[in-house]
C-alpha positions as CSV (number, residue, x, y, z in Angstrom):
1,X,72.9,63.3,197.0
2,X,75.1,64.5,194.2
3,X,73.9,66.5,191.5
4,X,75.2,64.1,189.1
5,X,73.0,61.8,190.7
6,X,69.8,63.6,191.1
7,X,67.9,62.1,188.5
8,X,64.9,59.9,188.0
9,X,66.1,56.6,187.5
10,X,64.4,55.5,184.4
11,X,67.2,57.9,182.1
12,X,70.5,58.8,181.7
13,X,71.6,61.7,184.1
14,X,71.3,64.6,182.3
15,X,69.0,63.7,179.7
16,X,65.8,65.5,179.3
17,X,62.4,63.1,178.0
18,X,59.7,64.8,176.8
19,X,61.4,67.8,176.1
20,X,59.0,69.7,173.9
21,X,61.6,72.0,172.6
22,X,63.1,70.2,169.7
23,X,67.1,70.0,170.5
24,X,67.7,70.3,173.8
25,X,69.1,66.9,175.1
26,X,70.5,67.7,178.7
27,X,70.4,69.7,182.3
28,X,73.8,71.0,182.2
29,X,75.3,72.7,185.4
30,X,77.8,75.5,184.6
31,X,79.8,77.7,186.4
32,X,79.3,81.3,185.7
33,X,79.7,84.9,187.6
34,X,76.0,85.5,187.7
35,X,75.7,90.0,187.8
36,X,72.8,90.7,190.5
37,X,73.0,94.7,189.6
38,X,74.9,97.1,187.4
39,X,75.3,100.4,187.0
40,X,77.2,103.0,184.6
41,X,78.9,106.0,186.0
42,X,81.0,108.5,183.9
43,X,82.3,111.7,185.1
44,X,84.8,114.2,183.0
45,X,87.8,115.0,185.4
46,X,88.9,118.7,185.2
47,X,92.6,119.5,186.5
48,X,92.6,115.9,187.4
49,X,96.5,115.5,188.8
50,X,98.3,112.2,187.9
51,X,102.0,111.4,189.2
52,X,103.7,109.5,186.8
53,X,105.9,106.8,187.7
54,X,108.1,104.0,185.7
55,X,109.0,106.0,182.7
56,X,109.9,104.4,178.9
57,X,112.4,105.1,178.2
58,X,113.7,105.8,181.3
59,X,114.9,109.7,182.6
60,X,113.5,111.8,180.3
61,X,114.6,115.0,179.9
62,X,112.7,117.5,181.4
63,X,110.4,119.6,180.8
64,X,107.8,117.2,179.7
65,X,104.8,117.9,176.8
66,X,101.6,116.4,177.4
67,X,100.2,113.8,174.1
68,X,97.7,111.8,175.6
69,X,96.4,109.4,178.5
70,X,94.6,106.4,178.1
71,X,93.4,103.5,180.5
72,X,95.4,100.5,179.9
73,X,93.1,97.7,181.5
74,X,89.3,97.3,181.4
75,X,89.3,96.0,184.4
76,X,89.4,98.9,187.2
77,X,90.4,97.9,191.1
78,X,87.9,98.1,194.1
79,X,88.6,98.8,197.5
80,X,87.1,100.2,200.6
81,X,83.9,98.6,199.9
82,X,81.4,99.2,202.5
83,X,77.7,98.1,201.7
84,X,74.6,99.6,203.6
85,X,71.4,98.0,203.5
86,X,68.5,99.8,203.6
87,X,65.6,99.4,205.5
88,X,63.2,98.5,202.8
89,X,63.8,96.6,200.1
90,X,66.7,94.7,198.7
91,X,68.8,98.1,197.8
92,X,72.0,98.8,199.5
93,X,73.9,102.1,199.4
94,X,77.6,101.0,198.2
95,X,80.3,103.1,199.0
96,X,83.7,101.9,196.9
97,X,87.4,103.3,196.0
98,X,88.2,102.7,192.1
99,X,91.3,102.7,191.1
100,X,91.8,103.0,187.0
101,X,95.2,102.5,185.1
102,X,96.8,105.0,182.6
103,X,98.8,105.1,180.3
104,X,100.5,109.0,179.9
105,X,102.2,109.5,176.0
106,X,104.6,112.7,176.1
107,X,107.6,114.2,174.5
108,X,110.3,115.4,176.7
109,X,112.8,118.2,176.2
110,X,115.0,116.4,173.3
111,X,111.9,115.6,171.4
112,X,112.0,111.9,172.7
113,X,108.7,110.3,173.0
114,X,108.0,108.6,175.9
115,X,105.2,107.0,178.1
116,X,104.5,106.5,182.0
117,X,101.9,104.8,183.9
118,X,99.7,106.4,186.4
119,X,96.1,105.6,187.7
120,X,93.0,108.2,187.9
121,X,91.3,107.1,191.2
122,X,87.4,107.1,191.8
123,X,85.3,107.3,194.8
124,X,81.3,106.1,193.8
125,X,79.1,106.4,196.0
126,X,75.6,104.6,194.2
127,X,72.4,102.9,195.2
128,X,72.5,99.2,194.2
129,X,70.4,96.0,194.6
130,X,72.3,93.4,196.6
131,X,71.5,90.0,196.9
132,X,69.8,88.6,200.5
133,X,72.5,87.2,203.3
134,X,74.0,83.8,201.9
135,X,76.7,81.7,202.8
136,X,78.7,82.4,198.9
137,X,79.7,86.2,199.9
138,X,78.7,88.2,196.8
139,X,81.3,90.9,195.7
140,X,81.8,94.7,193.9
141,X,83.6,94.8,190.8
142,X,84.3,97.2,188.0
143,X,84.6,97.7,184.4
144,X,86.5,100.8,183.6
145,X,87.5,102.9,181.1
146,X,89.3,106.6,180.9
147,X,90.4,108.9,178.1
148,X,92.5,112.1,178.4
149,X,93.1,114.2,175.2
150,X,94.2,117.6,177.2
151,X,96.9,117.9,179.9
152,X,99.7,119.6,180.7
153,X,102.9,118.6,183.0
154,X,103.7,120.6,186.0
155,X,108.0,121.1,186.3
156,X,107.4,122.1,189.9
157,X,105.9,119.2,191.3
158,X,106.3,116.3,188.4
159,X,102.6,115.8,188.0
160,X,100.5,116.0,185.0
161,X,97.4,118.0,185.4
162,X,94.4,115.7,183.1
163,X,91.0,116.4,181.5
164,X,89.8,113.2,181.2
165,X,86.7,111.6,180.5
166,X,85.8,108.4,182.6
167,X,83.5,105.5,182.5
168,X,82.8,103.1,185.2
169,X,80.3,100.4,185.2
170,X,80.2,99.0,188.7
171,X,78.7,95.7,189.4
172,X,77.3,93.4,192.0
173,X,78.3,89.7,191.5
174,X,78.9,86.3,192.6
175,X,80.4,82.8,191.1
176,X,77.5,80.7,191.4
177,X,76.6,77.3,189.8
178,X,73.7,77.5,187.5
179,X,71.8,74.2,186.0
180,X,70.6,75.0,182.8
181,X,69.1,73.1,179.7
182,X,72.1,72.3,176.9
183,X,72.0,71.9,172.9
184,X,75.2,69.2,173.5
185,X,78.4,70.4,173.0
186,X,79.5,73.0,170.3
187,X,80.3,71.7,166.8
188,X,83.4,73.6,166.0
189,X,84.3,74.3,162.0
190,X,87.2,74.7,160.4
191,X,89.1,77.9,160.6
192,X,89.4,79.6,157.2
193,X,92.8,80.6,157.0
194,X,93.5,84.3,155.4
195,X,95.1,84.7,152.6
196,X,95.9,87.8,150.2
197,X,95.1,87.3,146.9
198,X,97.6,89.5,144.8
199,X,96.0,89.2,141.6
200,X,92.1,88.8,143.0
201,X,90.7,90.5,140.6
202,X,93.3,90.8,138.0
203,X,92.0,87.2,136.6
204,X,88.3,87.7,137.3
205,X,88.6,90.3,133.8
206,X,87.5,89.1,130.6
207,X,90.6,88.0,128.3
208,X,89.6,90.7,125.9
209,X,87.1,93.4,126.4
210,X,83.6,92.7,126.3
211,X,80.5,95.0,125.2
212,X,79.6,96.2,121.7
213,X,81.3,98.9,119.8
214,X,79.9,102.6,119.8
215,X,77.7,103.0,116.8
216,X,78.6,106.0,114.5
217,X,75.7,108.1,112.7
């Protein structure tokens, strides 16, 4: 049997009678990436050392002045997962590599300002709840994000040496399908389109001015 056609026969599929909340009309089944646990993890990186790579514009002339760093991408990279269960309880220590994109702003030796990419990379190692065995594999992600307002760049080697301030929210999920109770579809209004009024304002004045004159004694 379908979901579509698990039902009662006496309706519509979908459609919810005796609903005793005023406006719902139907079971709808969504697909969603349903978060099991999270967990927030930020760290400040000291002498953090970043090789820089694909450089705009390219060759720069050397020696290099550090601006700034910045992550690029919300979204940080995961590997070498390994996931421990432990014997009591639904917790799991999990062990992960993540892997955050920068952005590096500098100034070389002509005064030309230039950026190159680079990554700051992670290794967490957190207590998490994980869902029980199931055939839908659940996975490890991360939201990341990084900030670096001192550095300095190393002639000798071509590295940039960071102090950077990270934040990593790591997460235990899985695409699942999830039958929920639905208002109907969205009623979607008119965009109001923007506009700059040059004389707003201006013709909201009075013609002449308004108020009575000062008295004199």
């Amino acid at each position: 049997m379908s979901f579509f056609s698990n039902f009662s026969s006496d309706h519509c599929p979908g459609t919810i009678t005796g609903n005793p909340l005023q406006g719902l009309s139907e079971k709808v089944c969504i697909q969603a990436e349903k978060i099991f646990d999270a967990g927030i993890i930020q760290t400040r990186l000291e002498n953090y050392t970043a090789t820089p790579v694909a450089f705009t514009p390219a060759d720069p002339t050397y020696p290099l002045t550090f601006v700034s760093a910045r992550s690029t991408s919300s979204v940080g990279t995961v590997t070498n997962v390994n996931v421990e269960r432990q014997a009591e309880g639904c917790c799991a220590r999990v062990q992960a590599t993540v892997t955050v994109p920068i952005e590096i702003v500098y100034v070389d030796a002509n005064g030309v300002e230039g950026v190159a990419t680079s990554s700051i990379v992670l290794s967490e190692d957190v207590l998490m709840y994980v869902p029980p065995a199931s055939v839908m594999p659940f996975t490890v992600t991360s939201v990341a994000s990084c900030v670096s307002p001192e550095g300095s760049f190393d002639a000798a080697t071509g590295t940039f040496s960071l102090s950077a301030c990270v934040t990593c929210i790591l997460k235990v999920a899985m695409q699942v399908e999830l039958l929920v109770p639905s208002y109907g579809y969205c009623a979607i209004p008119p965009a109001q389109e923007y506009t700059q009024e040059v004389c707003s304002g201006f013709f909201e004045l009075p013609l002449y001015p308004q108020g009575k004159p000062c008295s004199r004694k």
